[in-house]
MISEKOL-375227 format. One record per residue (C-alpha): residue in three letters; z, y, x. Coordinates in pm, 1 decimal. Layout:
N
[ALA; [Z; Y; X]]
...
***
This chain:
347
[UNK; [15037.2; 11584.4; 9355.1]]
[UNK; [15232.1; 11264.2; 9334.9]]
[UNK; [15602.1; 11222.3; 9447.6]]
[UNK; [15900.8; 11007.4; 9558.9]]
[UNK; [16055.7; 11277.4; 9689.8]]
[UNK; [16463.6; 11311.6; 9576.4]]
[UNK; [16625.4; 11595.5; 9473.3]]
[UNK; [16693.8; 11819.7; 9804.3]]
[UNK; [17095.1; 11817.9; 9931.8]]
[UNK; [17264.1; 12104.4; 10077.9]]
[UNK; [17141.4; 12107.8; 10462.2]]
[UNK; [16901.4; 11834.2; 10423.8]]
[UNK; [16556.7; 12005.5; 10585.5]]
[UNK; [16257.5; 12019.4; 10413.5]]
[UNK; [15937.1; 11965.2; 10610.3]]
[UNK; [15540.6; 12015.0; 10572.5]]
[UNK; [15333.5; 11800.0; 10754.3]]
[UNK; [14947.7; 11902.2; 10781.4]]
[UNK; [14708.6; 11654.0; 10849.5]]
[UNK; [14976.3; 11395.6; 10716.8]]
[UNK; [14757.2; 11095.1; 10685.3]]
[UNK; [14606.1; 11029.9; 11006.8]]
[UNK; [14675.7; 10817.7; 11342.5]]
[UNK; [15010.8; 11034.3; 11394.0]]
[UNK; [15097.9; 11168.0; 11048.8]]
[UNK; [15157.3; 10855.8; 10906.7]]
[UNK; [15380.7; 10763.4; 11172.2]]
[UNK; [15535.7; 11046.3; 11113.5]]
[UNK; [15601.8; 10994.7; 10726.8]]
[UNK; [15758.1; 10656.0; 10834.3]]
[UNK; [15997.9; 10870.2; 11078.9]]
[UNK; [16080.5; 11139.5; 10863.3]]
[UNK; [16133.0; 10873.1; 10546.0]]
[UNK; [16385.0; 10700.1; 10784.3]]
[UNK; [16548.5; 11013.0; 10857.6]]
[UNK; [16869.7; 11076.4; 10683.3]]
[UNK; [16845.7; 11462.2; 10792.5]]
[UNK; [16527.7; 11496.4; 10581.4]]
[UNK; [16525.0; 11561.1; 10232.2]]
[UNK; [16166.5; 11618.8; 10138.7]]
[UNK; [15813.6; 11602.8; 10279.0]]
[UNK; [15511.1; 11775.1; 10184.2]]
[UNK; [15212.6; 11593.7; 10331.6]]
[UNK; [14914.5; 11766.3; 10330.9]]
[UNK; [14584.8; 11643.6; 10337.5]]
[UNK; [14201.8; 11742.6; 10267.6]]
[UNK; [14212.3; 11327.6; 10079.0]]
[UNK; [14559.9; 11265.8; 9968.4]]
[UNK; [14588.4; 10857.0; 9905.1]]
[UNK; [14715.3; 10651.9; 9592.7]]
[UNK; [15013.3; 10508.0; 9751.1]]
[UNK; [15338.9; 10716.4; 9714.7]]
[UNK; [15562.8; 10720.8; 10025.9]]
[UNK; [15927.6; 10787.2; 10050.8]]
[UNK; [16085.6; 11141.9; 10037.3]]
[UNK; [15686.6; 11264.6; 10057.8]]
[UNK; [15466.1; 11496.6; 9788.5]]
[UNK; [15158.1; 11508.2; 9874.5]]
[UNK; [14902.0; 11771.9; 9834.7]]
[UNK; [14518.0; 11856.4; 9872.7]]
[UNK; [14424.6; 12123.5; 10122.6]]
[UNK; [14166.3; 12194.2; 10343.1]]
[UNK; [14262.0; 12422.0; 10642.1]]
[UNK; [13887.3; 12499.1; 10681.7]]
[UNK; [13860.0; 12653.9; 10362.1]]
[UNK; [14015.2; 13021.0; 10327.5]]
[UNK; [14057.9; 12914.2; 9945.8]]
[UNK; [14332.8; 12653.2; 10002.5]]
[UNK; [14681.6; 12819.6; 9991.8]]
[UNK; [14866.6; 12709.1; 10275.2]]
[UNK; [15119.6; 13014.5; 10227.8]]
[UNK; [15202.1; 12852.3; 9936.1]]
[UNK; [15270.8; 12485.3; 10053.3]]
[UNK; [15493.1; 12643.3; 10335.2]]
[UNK; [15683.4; 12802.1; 10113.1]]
[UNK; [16046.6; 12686.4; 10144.4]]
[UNK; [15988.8; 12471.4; 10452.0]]
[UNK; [16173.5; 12449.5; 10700.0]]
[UNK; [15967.9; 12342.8; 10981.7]]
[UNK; [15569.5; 12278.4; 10965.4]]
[UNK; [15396.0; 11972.0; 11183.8]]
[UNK; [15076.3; 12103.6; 11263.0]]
[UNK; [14872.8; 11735.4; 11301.0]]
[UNK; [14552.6; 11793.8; 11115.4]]
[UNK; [14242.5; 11779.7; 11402.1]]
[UNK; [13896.2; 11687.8; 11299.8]]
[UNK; [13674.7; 11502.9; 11595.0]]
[UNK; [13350.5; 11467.0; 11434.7]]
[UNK; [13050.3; 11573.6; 11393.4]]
[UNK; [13053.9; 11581.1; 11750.2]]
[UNK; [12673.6; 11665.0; 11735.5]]
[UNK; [12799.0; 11994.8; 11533.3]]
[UNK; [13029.3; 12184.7; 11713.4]]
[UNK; [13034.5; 12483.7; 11467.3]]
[UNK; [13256.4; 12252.2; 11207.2]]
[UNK; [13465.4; 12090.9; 11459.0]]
[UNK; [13560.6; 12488.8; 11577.6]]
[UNK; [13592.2; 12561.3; 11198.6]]
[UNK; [13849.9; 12321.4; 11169.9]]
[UNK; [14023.4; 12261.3; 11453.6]]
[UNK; [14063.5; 12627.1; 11596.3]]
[UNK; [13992.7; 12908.8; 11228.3]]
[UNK; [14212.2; 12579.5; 11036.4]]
[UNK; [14493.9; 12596.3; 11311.5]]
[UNK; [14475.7; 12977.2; 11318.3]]
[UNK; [14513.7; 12975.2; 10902.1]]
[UNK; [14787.7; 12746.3; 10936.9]]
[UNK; [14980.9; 12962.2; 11183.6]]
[UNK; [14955.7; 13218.4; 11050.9]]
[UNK; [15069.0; 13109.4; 10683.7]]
[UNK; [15380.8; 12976.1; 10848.1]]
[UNK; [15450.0; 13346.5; 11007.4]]
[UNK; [15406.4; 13472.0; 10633.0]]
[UNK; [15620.1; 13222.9; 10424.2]]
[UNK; [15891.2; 13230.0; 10682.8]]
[UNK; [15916.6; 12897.8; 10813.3]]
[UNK; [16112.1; 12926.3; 11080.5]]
[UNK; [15992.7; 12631.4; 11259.6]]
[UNK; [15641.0; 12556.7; 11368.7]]
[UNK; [15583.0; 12223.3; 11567.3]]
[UNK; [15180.8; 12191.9; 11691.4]]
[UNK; [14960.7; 11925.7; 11824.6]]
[UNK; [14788.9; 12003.8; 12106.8]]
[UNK; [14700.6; 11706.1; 12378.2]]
[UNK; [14648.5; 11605.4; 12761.1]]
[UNK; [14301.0; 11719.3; 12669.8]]
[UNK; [14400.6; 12063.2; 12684.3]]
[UNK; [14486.9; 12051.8; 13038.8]]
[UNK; [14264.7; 12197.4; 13297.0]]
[UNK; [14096.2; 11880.9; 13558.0]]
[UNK; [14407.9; 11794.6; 13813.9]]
[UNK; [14567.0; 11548.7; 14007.7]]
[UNK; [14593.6; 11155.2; 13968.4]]
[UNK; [14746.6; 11097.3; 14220.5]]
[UNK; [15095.7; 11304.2; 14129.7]]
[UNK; [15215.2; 11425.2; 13775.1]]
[UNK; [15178.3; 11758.1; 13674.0]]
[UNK; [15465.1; 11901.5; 13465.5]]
[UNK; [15400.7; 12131.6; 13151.2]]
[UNK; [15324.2; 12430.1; 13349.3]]
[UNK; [14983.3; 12284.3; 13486.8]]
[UNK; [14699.6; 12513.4; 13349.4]]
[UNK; [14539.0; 12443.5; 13002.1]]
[UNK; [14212.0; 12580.5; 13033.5]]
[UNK; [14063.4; 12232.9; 12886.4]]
[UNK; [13707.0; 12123.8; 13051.5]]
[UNK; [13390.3; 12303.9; 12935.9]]
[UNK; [13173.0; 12015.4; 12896.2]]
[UNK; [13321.1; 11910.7; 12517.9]]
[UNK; [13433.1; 12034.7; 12213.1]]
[UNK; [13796.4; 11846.4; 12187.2]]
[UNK; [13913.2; 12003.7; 12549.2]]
[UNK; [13755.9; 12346.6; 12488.3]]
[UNK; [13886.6; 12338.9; 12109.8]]
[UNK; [14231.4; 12230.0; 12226.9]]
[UNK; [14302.4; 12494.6; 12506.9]]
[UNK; [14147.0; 12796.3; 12280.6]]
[UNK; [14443.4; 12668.5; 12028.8]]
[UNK; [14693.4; 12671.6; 12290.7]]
[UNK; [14576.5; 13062.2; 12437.9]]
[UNK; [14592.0; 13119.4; 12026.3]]
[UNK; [14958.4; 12980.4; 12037.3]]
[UNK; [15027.4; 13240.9; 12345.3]]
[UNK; [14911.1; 13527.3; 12149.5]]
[UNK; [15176.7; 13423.8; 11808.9]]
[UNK; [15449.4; 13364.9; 11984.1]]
[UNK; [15473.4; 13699.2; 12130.7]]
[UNK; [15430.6; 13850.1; 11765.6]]
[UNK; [15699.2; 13592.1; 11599.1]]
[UNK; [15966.7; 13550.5; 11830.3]]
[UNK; [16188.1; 13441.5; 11534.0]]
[UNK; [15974.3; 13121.6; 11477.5]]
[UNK; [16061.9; 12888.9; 11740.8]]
[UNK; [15749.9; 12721.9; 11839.5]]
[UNK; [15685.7; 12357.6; 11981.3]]
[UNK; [15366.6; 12211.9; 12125.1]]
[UNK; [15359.8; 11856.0; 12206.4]]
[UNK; [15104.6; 11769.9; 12505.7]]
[UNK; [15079.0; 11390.5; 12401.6]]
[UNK; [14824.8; 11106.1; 12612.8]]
[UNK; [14568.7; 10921.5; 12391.5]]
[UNK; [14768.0; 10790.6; 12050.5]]
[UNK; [14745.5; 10439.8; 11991.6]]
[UNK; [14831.7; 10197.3; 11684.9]]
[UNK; [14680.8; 9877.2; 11525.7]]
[UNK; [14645.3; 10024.6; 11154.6]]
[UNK; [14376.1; 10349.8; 11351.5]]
[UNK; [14152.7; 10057.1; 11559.6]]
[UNK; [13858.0; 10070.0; 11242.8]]
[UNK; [13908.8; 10447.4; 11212.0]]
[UNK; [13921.5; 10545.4; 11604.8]]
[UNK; [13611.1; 10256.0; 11658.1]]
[UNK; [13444.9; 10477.3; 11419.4]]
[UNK; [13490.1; 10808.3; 11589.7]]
[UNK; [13457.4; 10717.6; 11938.1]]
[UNK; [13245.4; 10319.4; 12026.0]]
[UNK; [13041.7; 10317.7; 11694.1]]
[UNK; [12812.0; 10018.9; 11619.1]]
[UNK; [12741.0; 9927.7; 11973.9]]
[UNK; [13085.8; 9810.9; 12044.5]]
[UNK; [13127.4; 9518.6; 11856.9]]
[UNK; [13533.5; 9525.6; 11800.4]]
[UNK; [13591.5; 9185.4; 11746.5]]
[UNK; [13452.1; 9086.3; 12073.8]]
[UNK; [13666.4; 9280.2; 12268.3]]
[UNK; [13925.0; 8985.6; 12364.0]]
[UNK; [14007.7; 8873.9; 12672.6]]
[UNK; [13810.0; 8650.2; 12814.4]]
[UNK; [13461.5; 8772.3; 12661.6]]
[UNK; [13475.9; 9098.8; 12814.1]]
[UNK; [13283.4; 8983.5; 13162.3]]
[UNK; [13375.5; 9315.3; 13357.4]]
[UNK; [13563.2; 9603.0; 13323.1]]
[UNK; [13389.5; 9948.2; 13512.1]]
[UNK; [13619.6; 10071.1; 13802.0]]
[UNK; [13530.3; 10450.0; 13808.3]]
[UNK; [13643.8; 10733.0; 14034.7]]
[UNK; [13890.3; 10910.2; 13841.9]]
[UNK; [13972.1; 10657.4; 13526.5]]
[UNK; [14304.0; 10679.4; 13503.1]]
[UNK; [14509.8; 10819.5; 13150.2]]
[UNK; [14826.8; 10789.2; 12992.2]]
[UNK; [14856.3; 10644.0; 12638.3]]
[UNK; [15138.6; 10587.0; 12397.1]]
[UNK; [15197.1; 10435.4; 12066.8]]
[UNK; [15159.1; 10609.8; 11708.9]]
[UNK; [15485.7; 10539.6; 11653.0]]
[UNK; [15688.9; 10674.8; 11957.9]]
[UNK; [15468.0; 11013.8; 11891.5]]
[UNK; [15569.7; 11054.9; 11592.6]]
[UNK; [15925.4; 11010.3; 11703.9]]
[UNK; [15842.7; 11270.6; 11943.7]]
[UNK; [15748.8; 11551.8; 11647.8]]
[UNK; [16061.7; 11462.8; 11453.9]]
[UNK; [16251.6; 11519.2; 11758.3]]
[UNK; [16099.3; 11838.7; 11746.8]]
[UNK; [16193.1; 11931.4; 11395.3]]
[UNK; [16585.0; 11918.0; 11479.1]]
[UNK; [16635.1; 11985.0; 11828.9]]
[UNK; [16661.5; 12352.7; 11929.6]]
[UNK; [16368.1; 12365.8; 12197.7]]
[UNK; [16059.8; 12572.6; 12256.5]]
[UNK; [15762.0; 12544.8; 12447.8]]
[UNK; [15566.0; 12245.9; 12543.8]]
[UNK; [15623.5; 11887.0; 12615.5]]
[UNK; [15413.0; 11639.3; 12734.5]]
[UNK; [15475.3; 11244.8; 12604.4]]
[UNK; [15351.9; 10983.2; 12715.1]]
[UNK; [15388.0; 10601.3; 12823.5]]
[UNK; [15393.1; 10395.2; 13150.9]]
[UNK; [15252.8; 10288.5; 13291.2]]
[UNK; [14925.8; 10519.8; 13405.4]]
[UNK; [14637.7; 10297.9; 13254.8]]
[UNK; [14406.4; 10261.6; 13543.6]]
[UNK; [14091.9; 10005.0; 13539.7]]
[UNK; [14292.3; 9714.7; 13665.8]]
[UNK; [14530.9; 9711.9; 13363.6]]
[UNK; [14294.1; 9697.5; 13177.9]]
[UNK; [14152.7; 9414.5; 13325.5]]
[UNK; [14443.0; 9233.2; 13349.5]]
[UNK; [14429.4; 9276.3; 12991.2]]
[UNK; [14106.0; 9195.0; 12909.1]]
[UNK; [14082.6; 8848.7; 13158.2]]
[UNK; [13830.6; 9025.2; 13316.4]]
[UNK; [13686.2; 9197.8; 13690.3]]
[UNK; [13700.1; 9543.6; 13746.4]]
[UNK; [13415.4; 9604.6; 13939.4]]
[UNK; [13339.7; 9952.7; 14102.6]]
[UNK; [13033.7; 10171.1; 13938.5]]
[UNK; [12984.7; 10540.4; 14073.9]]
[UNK; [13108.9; 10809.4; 13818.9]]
[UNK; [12721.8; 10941.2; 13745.9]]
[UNK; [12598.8; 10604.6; 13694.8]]
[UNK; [12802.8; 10566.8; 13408.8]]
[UNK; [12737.9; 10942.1; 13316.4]]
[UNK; [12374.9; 10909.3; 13312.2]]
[UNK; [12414.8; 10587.2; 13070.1]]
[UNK; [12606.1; 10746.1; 12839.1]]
[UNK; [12429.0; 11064.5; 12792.7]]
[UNK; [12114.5; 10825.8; 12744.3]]
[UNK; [12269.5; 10647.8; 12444.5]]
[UNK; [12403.0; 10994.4; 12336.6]]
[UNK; [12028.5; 11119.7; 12309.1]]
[UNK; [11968.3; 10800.2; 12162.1]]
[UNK; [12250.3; 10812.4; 11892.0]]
[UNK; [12359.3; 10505.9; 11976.9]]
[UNK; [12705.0; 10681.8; 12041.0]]
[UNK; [12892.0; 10920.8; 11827.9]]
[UNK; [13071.4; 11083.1; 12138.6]]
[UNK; [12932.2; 11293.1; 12416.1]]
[UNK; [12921.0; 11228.0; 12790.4]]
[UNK; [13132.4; 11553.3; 12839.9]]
[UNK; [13429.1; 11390.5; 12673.6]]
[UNK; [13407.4; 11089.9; 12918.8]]
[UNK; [13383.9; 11291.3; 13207.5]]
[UNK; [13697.9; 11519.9; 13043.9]]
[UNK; [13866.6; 11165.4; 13051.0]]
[UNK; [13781.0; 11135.8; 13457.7]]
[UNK; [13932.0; 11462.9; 13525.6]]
[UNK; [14268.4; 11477.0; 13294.9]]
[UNK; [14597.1; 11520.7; 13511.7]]
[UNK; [14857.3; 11267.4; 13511.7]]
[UNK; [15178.0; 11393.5; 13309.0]]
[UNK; [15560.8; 11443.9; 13421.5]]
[UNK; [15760.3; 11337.3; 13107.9]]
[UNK; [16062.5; 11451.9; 13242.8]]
[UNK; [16098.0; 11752.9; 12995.0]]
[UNK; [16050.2; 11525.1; 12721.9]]
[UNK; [16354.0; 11314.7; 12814.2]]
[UNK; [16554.9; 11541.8; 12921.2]]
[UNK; [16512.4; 11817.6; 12645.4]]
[UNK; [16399.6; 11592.5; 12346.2]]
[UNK; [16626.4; 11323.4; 12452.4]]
[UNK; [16281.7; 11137.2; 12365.1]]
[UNK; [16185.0; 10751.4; 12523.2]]
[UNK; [15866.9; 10552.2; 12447.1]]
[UNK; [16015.6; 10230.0; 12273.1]]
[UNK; [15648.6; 10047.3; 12354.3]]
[UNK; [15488.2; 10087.1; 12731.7]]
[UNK; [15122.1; 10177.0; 12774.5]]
[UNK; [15006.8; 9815.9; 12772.7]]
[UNK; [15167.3; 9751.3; 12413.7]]
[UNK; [14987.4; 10055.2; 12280.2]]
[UNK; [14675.3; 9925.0; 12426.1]]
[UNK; [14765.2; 9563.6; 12278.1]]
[UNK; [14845.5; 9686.8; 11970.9]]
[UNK; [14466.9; 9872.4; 11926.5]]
[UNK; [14270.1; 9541.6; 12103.8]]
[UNK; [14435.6; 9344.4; 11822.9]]
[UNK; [14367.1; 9576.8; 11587.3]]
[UNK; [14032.7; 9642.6; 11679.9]]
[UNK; [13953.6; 9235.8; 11734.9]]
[UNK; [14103.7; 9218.7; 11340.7]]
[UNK; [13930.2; 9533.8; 11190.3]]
[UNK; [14277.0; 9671.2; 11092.9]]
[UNK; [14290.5; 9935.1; 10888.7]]
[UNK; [14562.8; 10191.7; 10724.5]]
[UNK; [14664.0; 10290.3; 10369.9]]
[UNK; [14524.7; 10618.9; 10398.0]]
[UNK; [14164.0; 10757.1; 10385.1]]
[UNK; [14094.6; 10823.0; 10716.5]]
[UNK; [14278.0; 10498.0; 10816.2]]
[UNK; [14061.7; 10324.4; 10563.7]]
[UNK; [13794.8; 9999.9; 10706.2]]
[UNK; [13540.3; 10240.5; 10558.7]]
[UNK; [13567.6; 10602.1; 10566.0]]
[UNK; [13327.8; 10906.5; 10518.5]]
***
C-alpha cells in the first residue's frame, strides 16, 4: 500500500472506494481529496498505480477472487463506493458475470459484515428496461436491462441482487446511482479500447473529416462528464438518501448534435442496416463490442433528473456537448490517465 492519507479527525468520514482507478473513480479521488468532510480514502484496485493521491491508501484486490479480503478493507469505513465494473472480454461472458455480478455480490456482502453503514453502488441507464424517447422516465421505470448483452443483463441482475440486501440490512442505507454514458478526456485511449478498437482511427474523428453521421431510429442517450459523476457519489456519501438516482446531462444527445459537432450530415440509415454491419465486423473481430449493446443503446429510456436535484441537491457543471467535447479531444489527442486502466496502453 502507499499513502498520503492524514491522520483521521474526530467526525471526518472515512471512505472505501472499489474500482478507484477507473473513468469515475478517479474523479472521485479528486472529489473526495477536495472534500474537507473526508479524512481518508481507501482506493481499491485489482492494479493500484505509482502516483500517490491526496487523503488516498491504496490497496490490491480483486473482487473476482474469493481470496481477496474485502471484509477487511471495509473495516472502519464509513461508507463504500461500489465503482469497480469490468466490460471486456465481451466475447466471454462467464468473466464479465464473474466480475461484475459474484464481485458486486462479495462486495455487498463484506460491507453487511464489517458494518459499514453506508453502501453507495454503480449501476447505469443500461440497467433500465427499453422505454420511451420521447418523455423521461423517472427512477421507478423497470430495470430488467435488455437480453441481447452482457452489460444490460449484468447490470439489472445487480440491481434485483440490491433488492434482495436491502430487505436483509435495513440498517445500511443503500444508494444506487442510475448515471448516462460517463465521459472525460483522460478515458478517450482507454474507452477507444473497449468499445471502437482499431477500426476507428481516433485522431480522425474531428470535425470536418467525419463525412456523415448515421441518423438511426431510436439513437438518442444522455451523457455526462467524469467529473460531475463523481460529484454525484460524494453527494451520496453525506446526504441522508436511499434508493436510486438517475444523473445525467442536457441536453439528450440525438444524431444531429452530434453532427453539429462533428461538421458533418446526419443522414438517415434503417436500424437493421446498421445491425447487420455490425454483427458482420463482430464475427469478423474487427470490433471488440457486440451488436446487442448497440441495439441496448437504441432502446435505453430517456432519464428524469429531477430526484437528483432535488434530493442530492446535485447539478451537472458541464452539458452533454462538453462531455462529448471533452472525449473527441481526447480521443483526436490519444489522452490518457495516470492510472492503469487509464493508461495509452493497457492489458
Amino acid at each position: 500500500m502507499t499513502s498520503l492519507r492524514p491522520p483521521v479527525e474526530d467526525g471526518a468520514l472515512r471512505v472505501a472506494v472499489v474500482g478507484a482507478t477507473g473513468n469515475v473513480g478517479t474523479g472521485l479521488l479528486r472529489a473526495l481529496a477536495d472534500d474537507p468532510l473526508i479524512g481518508s480514502v481507501t482506493g481499491i484496485a485489482r492494479r493500484i498505480p505509482r502516483d500517490p493521491m491526496p487523503k488516498t491508501e491504496w490497496a490490491a484486490a480483486d473482487i473476482s477472487d474469493e481470496r481477496s479480503d474485502l471484509v477487511g478493507l471495509f473495516a472502519g469505513a464509513d461508507a463504500v463506493v461500489h465503482l469497480a465494473w469490468l466490460f471486456q472480454p465481451a466475447r466471454d461472458p462467464a468473466v464479465t458475470w464473474r466480475t461484475n455480478v459474484l464481485g458486486s455480490i462479495r462486495v455487498f456482502d463484506a460491507v453487511a459484515t464489517a458494518g459499514v453503514p453506508v453502501l453507495v453502488h454503480a449501476s447505469s441507464v443500461g440497467a433500465y428496461s427499453p422505454g420511451p424517447k420521447d418523455r423521461a422516465v423517472d427512477e421507478s421505470w423497470p430495470t430488467h436491462g435488455w437480453p441481447e448483452a452482457a452489460y444490460p443483463r449484468e447490470k439489472a441482475y445487480v440491481e434485483r441482487v440490491l433488492d434482495a440486501f436491502e430487505p436483509r440490512h435495513p440498517g445500511i442505507r443503500v444508494v444506487r446511482l442510475r448515471p448516462g454514458f460517463i465521459f472525460q478526456r483522460e478515458a478517450a485511449a482507454e474507452q477507444h479500447r473497449l468499445f471502437a478498437g482499431p477500426l476507428v482511427p481516433g485522431r480522425l474523428v474531428r470535425p470536418g473529416l467525419v463525412p456523415v453521421v448515421p441518423d438511426l431510429p431510436g439513437l438518442r442517450f444522455q451523457v455526462l462528464h467524469a467529473d460531475d459523476a463523481a460529484q454525484a457519489y460524494r453527494l451520496a456519501v453525506h446526504r441522508p438518501v436511499r434508493g436510486a438516482f438517475n444523473i445525467a446531462a442536457d441536453p439528450v444527445v440525438d444524431p444531429r448534435l452530434l453532427a453539429e459537432t462533428l461538421q458533418a450530415r446526419a443522414v438517415r440509415l434503417p436500424d437493421a442496416a446498421a445491425t447487420a454491419a455490425l454483427r458482420a465486423l463482430w464475427q469478423l473481430h474487427a470490433v471488440p463490442v457486440p451488436p446487442g449493446l448497440f441495439r441496448t443503446v437504441l432502446r435505453l429510456p430517456v432519464m428524469d433528473t429531477g430526484r437528483a436535484a432535488r434530493e442530492l441537491g446535485w447539478q451537472p457543471r458541464s452539458s452533454a456537448r462538453e462531455a462529448i467535447g471533452a472525449f473527441l479531444s481526447g480521443l483526436r489527442d490519444a489522452a490518457a490517465g495516470p492510472t492503469p486502466p487509464l493508461a495509452a496502453s493497457a492489458r
